[in-house]
N, C-alpha and C positions, 0 to 999 in steps of 0.2 A: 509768587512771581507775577509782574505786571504782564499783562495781555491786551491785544489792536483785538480789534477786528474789523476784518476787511469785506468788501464786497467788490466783486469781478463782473463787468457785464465787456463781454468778449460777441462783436456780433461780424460775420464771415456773409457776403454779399457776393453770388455771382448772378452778374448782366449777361444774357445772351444775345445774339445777334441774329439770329436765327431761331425755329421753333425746336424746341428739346422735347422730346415723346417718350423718354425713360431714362430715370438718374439712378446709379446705384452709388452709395456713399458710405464711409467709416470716419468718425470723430473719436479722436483723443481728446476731449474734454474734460471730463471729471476728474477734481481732484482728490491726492492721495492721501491720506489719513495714517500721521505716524507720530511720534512721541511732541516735536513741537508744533503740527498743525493737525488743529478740527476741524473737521467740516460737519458746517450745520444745515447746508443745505447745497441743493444742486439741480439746475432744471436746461434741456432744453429742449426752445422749443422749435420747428422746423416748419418753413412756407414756403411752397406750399404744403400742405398737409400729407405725409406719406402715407401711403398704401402696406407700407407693412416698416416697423421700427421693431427692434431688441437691441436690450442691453447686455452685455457680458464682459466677462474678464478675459483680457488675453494673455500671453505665453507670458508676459513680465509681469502679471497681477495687475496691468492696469483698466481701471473701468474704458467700458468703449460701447459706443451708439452705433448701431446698422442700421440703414432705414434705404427707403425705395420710396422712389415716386413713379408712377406712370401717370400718364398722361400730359399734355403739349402745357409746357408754360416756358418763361422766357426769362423770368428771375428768379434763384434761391436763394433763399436768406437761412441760416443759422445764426440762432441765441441763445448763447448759453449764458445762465445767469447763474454764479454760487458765492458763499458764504463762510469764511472761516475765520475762525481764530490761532494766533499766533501768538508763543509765546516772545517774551520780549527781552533782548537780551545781545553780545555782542558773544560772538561763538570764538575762544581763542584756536590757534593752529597748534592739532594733537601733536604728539608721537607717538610713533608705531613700535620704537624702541625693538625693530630688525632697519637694519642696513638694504638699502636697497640693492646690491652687489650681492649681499648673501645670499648665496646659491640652496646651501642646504634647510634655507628659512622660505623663500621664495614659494608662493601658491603655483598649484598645479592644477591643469585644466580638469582634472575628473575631480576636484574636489570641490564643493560647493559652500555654498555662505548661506546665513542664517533660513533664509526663504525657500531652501534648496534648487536655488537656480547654479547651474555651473559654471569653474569660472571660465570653461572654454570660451563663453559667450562675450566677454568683456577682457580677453587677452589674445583673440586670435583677431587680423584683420577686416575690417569690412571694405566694402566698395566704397563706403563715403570717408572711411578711415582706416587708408592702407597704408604701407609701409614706404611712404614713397620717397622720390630722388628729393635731396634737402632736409630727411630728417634726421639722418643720422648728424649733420653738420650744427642741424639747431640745438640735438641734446648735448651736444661735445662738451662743451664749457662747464653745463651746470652737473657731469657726471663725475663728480668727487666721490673715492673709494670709501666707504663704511657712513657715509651721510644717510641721517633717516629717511625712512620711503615719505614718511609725509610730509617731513619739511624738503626733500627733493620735490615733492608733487607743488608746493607752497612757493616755491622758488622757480619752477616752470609757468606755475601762473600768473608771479610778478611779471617775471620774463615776455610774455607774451602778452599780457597788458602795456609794457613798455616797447615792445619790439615792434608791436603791430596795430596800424590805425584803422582808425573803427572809420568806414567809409560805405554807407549805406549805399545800393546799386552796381557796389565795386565786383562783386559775384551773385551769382544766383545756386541754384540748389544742385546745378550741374558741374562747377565750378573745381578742375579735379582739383586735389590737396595739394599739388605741386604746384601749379601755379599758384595758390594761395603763399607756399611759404617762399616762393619767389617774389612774388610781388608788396607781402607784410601787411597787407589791407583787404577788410571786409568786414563781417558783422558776428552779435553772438554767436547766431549756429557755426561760422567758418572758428572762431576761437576755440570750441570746446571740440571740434575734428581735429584741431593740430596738439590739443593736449591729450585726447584719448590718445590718440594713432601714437605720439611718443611716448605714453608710459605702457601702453601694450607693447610697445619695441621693446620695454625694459624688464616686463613681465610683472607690473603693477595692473592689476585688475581696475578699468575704469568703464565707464557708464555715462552715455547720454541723459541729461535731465534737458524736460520743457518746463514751462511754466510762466509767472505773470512777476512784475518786479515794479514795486511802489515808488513813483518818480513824485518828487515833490518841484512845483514851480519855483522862480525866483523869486526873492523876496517883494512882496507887494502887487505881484502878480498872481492872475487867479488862473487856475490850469485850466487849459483849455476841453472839452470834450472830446474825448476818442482820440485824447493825445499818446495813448502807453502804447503799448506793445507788446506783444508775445515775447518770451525770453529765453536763454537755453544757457547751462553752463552743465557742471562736470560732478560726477562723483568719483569716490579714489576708494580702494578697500587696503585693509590690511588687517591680521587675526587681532590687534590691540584692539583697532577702533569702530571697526567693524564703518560701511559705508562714512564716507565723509564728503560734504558737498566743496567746489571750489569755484570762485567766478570768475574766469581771466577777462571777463569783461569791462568787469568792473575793480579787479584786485582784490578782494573781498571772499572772505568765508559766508555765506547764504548764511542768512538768520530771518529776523523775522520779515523784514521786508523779500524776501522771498517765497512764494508761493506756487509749490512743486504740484504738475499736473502730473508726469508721467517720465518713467523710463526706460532706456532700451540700448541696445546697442548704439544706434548713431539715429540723425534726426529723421530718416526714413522708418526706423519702428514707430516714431510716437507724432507725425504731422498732427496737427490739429485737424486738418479735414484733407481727408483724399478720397476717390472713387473716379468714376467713370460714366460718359453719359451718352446717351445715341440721340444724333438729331443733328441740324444743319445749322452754319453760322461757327460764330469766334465768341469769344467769353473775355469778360472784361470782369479783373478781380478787384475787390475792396473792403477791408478795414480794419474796423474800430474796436481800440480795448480802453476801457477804464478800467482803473481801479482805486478803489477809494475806502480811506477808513471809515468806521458808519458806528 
């Protein structure tokens, strides 16, 4: 089977305004390692220099970076730099061959999937993906009795690729789900909150994914530097197919030009960088991702 391979350089820049005297910080960076991506490599590195870093796994198996700094500086930068290979290839839309309706087929919160996570975790609501006013009105139409769970899940993501424009600055990370599916505009992360939250209403086990998404320029133009962006789209379970990724961003089954960091319940498990800092002044955030075949 033919194989890319890719390199990511993902670098996270906060300007202070003020002097900062202690940062505490968690990155969702590294990525995951499953049947079609390897990874061959992974680094980052952090400036200023921290006083104390570890690496570990958290509650979803994803790799994650703690680090500290003390002492007064006024810019942090994170770099992460890695390396993987993808297999190459166009992923067709399974079936799950149960009905999404069937009651007595239907997963149950104390049972768990392959990794022993349970599926309480990805069918009960979260805060960034609840059960909210407008959703029962958006699933109506696509809810046909004995239709497969995964071509129902295949069919909510056309749906929301068509139904909703991708309109950068239109929400932010506070942004409840209601007004999202009132107003039909915003960006990856808001698309994969309005298809979790509806198949967890239906009792389809689904899951936040992050990660990096290969954009290629127009023809005869050369892409620019720290043109990409961070990405987020969905995964869907069911006992046939076991996880299946979806991207209503782009309408599209995740294949190789997708590149999975991390996943969790909604995009608050898996930020690329969050923490907490003490010291005075405002913070000004900025950037940059490539990714490119190598």
């Amino acid at each position: 089977m033919e194989e890319y391979r890719y390199r990511v350089r993902h670098l996270t820049a906060y300007t202070y305004s003020g002097r900062i005297d202690l940062c505490h910080s968690v990155a969702h960076l590294a990525p995951r390692e499953d049947s079609g991506q390897e990874v061959l490599s992974h680094r980052i590195d952090v400036t200023p220099v921290p006083h104390f870093k570890a690496e570990r796994e958290d509650y979803w198996d994803n790799g994650t970076s703690y680090f500290e700094i003390q002492g007064s500086h006024d810019r942090l930068e994170v770099l992460s730099t890695l390396t993987v290979i993808k297999q190459v290839g166009d992923v067709p839309v399974p079936r799950s061959g149960i009905a999404w309706d069937d009651e007595k087929q239907q997963l149950k919160p104390g049972e768990h999937d392959e990794s022993g996570l349970y599926f309480a975790n990805f069918l009960f609501p979260t805060k960034a993906c609840p059960f909210a006013e407008g959703l029962d009105a958006f699933l109506e139409p696509s809810l046909v009795p004995g239709k497969d769970s995964m071509e129902l899940v295949s069919e909510l993501m056309t749906r929301v690729y068509k139904e909703f424009a991708y309109v950068p600055g239109a929400t932010d990370t506070t942004t409840p789900l209601e007004v999202l599916l009132k107003n039909k505009k915003g960006v990856c992360q808001d698309f994969a909150h309005v298809m979790i939250a509806g198949l967890r209403k239906i009792g389809i086990p689904a899951r936040y994914v992050s990660g990096y998404l290969e954009t290629l320029p127009p023809p005869g133009q050369e892409k620019l530097q720290g043109s990409d962006a961070t990405h987020a789209w969905i995964e869907a379970y069911s006992k046939a197919t076991g996880w299946i990724g979806f991207d209503p961003t782009n309408d599209r089954i995740p294949a190789h030009q997708h590149i999975k960091i991390a996943h969790g319940r909604d995009y608050f498990d898996v930020q690329p960088l969050k923490g907490l800092f003490v010291g005075s002044g405002g913070q000004v955030l900025s950037v940059e991702v490539d990714v490119e075949r190598c």
